[in-house]
VOLUMZA-243074 format. One record per residue (C-alpha): x, y, z. Coordinates in Angstrom, 3 decimals, padded with zeros to 6 digits. Layout:
<pts>
+----------+----------+----------+
|        X |        Y |        Z |
+----------+----------+----------+
|        X |        Y |        Z |
...
+----------+----------+----------+
</pts>
This chain:
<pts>
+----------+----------+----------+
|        X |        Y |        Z |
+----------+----------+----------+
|  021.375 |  058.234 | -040.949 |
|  021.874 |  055.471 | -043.393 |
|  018.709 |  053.934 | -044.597 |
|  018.484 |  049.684 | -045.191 |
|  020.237 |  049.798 | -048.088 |
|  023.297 |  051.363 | -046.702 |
|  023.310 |  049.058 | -044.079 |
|  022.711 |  045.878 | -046.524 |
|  025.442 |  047.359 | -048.270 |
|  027.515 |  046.977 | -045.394 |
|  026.518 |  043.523 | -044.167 |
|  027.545 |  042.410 | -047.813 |
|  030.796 |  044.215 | -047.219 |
|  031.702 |  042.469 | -043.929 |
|  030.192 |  038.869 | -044.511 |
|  032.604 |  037.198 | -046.144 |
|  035.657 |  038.409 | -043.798 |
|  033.545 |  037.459 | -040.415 |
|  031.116 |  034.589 | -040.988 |
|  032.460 |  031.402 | -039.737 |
|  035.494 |  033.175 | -038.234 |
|  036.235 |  032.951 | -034.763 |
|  036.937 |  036.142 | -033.123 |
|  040.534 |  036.408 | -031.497 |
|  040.349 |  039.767 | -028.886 |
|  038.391 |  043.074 | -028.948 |
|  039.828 |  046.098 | -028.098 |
|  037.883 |  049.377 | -026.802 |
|  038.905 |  052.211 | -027.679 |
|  036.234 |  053.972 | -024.913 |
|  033.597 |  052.419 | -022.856 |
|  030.753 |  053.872 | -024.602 |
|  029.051 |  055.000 | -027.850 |
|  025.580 |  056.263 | -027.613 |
|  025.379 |  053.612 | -024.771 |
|  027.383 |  052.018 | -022.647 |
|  029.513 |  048.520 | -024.371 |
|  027.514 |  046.008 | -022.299 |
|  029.418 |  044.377 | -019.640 |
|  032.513 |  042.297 | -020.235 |
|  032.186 |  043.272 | -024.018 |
|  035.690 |  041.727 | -024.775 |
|  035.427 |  038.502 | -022.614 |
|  032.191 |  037.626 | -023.878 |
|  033.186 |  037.619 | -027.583 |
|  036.990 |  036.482 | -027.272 |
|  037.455 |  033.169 | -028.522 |
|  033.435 |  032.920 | -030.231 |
|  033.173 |  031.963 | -033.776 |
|  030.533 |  034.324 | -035.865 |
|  028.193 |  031.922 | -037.775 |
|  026.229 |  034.535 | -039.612 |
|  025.910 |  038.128 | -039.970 |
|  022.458 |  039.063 | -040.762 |
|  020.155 |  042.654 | -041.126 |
|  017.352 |  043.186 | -039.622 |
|  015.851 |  046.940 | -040.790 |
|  019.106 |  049.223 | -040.222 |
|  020.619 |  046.857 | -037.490 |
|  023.043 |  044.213 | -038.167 |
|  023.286 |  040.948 | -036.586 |
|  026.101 |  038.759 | -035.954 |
|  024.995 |  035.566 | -035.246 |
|  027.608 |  034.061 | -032.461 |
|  028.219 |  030.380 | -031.370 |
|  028.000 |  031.387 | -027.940 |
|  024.252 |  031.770 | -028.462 |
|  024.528 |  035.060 | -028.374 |
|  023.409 |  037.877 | -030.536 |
|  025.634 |  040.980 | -031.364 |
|  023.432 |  043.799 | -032.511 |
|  025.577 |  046.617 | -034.185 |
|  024.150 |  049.982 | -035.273 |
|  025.469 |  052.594 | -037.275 |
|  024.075 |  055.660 | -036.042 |
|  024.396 |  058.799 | -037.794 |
|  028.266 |  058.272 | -039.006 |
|  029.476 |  055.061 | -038.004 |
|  031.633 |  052.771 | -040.503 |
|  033.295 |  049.854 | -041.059 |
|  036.885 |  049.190 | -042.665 |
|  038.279 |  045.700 | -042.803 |
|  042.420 |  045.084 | -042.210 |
|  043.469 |  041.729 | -043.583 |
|  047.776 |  041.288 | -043.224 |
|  049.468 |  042.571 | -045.960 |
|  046.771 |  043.249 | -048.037 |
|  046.031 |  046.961 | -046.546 |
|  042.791 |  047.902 | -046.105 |
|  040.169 |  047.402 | -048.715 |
|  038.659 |  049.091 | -050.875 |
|  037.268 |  048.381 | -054.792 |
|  038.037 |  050.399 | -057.760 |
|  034.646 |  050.998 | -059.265 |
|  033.797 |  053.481 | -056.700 |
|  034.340 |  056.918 | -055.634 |
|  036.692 |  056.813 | -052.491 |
|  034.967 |  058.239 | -048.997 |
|  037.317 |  060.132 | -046.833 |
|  039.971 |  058.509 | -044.727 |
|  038.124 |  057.657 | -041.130 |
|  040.328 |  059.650 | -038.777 |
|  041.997 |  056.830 | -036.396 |
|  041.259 |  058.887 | -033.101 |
|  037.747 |  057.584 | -033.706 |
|  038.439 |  053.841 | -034.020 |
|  035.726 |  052.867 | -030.831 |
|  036.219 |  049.097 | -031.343 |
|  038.473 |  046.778 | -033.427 |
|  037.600 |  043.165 | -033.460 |
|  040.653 |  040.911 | -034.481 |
|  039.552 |  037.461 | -036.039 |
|  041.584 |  034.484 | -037.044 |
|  043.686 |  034.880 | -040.395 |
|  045.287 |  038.055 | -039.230 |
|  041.705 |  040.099 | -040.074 |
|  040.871 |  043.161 | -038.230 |
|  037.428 |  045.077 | -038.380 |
|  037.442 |  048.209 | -037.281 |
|  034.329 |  050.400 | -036.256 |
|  034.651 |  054.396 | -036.357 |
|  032.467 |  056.500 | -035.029 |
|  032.987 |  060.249 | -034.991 |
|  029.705 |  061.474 | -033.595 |
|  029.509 |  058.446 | -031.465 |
|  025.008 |  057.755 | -032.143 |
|  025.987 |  053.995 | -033.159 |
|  026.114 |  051.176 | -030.361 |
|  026.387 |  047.767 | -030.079 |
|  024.991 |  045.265 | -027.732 |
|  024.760 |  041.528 | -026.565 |
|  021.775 |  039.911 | -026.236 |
|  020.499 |  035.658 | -026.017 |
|  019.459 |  034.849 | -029.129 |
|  016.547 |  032.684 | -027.958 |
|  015.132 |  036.134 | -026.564 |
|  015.035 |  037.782 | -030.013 |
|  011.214 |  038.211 | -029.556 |
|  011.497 |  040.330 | -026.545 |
|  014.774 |  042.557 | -027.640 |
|  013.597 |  046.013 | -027.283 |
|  014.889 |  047.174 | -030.318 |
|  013.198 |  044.411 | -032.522 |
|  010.257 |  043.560 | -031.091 |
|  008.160 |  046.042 | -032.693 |
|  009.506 |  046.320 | -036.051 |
|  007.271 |  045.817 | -039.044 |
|  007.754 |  043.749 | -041.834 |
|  011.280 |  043.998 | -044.642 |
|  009.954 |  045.729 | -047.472 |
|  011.627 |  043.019 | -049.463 |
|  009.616 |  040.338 | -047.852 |
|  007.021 |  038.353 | -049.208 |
|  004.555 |  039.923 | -046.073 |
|  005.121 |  043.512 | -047.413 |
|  002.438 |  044.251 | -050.070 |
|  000.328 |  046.534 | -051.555 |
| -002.862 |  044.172 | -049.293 |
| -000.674 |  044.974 | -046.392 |
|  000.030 |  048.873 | -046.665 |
| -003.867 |  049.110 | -046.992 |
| -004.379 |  046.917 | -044.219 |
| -001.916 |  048.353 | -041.978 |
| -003.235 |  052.219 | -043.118 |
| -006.674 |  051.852 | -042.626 |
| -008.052 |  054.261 | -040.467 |
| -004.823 |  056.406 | -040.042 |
| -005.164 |  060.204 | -040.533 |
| -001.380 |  060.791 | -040.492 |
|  000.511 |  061.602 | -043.516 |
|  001.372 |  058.465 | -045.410 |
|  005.028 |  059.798 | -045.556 |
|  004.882 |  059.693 | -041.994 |
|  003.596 |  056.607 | -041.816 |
|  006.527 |  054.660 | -043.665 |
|  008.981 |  056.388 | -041.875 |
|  007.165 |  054.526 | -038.641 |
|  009.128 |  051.035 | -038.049 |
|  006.404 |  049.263 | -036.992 |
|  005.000 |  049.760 | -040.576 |
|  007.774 |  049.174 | -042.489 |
|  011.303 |  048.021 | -040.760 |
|  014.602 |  049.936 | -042.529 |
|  012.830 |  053.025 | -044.805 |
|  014.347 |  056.228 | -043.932 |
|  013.517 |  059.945 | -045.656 |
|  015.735 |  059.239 | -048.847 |
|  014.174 |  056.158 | -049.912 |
|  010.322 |  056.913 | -048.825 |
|  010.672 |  060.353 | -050.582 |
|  011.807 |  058.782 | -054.029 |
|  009.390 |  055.985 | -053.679 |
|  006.375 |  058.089 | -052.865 |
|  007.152 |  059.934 | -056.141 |
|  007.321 |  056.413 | -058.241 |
|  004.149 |  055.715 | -056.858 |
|  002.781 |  059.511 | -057.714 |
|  001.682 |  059.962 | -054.281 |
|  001.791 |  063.200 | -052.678 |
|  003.412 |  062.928 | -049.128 |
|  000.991 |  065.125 | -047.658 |
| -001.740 |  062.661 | -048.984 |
| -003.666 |  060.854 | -045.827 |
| -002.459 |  057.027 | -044.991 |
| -006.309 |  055.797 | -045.162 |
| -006.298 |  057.076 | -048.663 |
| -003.356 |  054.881 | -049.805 |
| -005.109 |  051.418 | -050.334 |
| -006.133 |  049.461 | -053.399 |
| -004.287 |  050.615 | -056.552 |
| -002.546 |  053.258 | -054.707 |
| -001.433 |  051.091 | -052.163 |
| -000.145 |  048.497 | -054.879 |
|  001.724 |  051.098 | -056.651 |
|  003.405 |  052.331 | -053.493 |
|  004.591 |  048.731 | -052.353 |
|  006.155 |  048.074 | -056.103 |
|  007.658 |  051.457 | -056.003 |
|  009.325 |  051.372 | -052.191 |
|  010.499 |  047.477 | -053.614 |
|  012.000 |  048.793 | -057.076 |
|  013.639 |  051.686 | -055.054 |
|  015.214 |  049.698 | -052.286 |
|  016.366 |  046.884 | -054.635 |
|  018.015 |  049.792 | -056.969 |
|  019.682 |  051.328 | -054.070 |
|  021.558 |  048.115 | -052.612 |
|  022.689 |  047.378 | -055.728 |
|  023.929 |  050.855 | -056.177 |
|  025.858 |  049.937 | -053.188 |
|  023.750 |  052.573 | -050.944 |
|  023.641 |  056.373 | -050.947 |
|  026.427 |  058.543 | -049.619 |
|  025.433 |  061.391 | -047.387 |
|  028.049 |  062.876 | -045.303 |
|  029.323 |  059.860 | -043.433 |
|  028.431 |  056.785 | -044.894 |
|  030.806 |  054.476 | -046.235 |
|  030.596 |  050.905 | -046.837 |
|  032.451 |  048.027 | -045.045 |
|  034.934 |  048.934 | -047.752 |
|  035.497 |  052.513 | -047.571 |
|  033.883 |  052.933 | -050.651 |
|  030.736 |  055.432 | -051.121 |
|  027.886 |  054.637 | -052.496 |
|  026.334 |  056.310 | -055.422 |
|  022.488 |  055.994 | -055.386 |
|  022.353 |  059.722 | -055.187 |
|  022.982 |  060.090 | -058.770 |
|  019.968 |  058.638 | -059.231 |
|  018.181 |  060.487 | -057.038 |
|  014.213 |  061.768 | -058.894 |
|  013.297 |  063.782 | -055.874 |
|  015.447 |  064.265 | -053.053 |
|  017.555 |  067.324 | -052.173 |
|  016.212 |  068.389 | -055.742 |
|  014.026 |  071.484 | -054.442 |
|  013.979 |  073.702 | -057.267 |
|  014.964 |  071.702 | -059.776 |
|  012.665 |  070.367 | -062.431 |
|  010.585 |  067.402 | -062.317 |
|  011.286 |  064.520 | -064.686 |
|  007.769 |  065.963 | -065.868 |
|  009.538 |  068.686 | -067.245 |
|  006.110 |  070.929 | -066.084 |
|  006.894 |  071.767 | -062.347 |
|  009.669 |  072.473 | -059.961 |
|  010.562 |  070.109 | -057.215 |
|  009.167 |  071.375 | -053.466 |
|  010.473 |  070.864 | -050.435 |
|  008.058 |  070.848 | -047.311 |
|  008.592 |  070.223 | -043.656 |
|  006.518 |  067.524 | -041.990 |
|  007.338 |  066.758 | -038.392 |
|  010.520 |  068.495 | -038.772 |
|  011.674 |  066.627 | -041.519 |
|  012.465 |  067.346 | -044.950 |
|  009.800 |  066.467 | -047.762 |
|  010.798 |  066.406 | -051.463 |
|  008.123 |  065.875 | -054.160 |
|  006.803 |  066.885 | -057.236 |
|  002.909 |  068.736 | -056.842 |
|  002.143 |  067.950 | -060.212 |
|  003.083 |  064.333 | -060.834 |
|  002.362 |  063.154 | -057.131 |
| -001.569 |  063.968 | -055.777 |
+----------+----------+----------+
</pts>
């Protein structure tokens, strides 16, 4: 699933081609993704100007003038390509190319003003979108809970003790938990937990202080390396330009078992831990 910096990656992407652009017609390609389109999709967003598009953890919000909200998620292989007339669609040079999105999944093109057309594909159909008042924000199930950007001034190495005090679970588990931490996914918490030298079996209580300093500098150096990277390609993922991102070069950790550790003294492990995929080095990270 792509992780914040996929998704800010994105947002960047389709910004400039949406904000303060006044949507023309939406077309459906089906009546559902992981959930149903909500009702009168099309009407409600025909003829409404987009006055910012915004991220919130791995959701992306499109401010409307309508004062409404639409909430767009990617899911496990959604993507975005943008259609401007006679310019094709786009896509820049300095990266590696991700396969062309096979048209038979095109689940919703929006056509805006200027001739633009964004397209959303979906083969696996685990994104959705929905409409919601954006007065209500504070009550919108799927953001009321979330914890704090790890790019925010409230995210801190005083907060991750705070917030882990008392906690027995793993702390890898922990920062995968959005009410901790809003956008961190297994890629970026497993490559930050090995900045920090923290083992990801390690207990949350036991991450405060110095630890807990060391871990929010690392998951901030990580994330901020990764969006500029233009996000991590997995599978699916493209950006809002059909272009892949290449953070996985970079990658210390992750989908390294076997290999060996920066260190040069040990071999990267992989363990499970609730059914996910741990990657860390036992030496360097206690």
């Amino acid at each position: 699933m792509p992780e914040l910096p996929e998704v800010e990656t994105v947002r960047r992407g389709l910004a400039p081609v949406m904000e303060g652009r006044r949507i023309v017609s939406v077309r459906l390609g089906r009546s559902d993704l992981r959930f149903p389109f909500p009702e009168r999709f099309g009407e409600r967003l025909a003829g409404v100007r987009v006055t910012r598009l915004e991220r919130r953890a791995k959701y992306l919000l499109a401010r409307l003038g309508s004062g409404e909200t639409l909430l767009m998620h990617l899911g496990m292989s959604g993507r975005f390509s943008i259609r401007a007339d006679g310019d094709g669609t786009r896509k820049p040079g300095a990266f590696a190319y991700a396969p062309p999105a096979d048209p038979r999944h095109d689940h919703a093109v929006f056509a805006f003003e200027g001739g633009i057309e964004v397209t959303y594909n979906d083969p696996r159909r685990f994104g959705f979108m929905t409409l919601f008042e954006t007065d209500g924000e504070a009550r919108q199930p799927f953001l009321k809970d979330l914890g704090p950007e790890p790019m925010s001034n409230r995210f801190s190495g005083a907060y991750l003790s705070e917030v882990f005090a008392g906690r027995r679970a793993p702390v890898k588990a922990a920062l995968l938990d959005q009410r901790v931490v809003a956008g961190l996914g297994n890629i970026y918490v497993c490559e930050a937990l090995w900045r920090a030298r923290i083992s990801p079996r390690r207990t949350s209580a036991s991450v405060a202080g110095a630890r807990a300093e060391r871990l929010a500098g690392a998951v901030r150096a990580v994330i901020a390396e990764a969006i500029e990277a233009g996000g991590s390609t997995l599978r699916d993922y493209a950006g809002a330009d059909g272009a892949m991102g290449y953070f996985q070069h970079s990658f210390d950790v992750y989908g390294r078992e076997g290999e060996v550790c920066a260190c040069g003294k040990t071999r990267i492990r992989r363990i499970l831990q609730s059914n996910r995929s741990s990657f860390y080095c036992p030496l360097c990270q206690r």
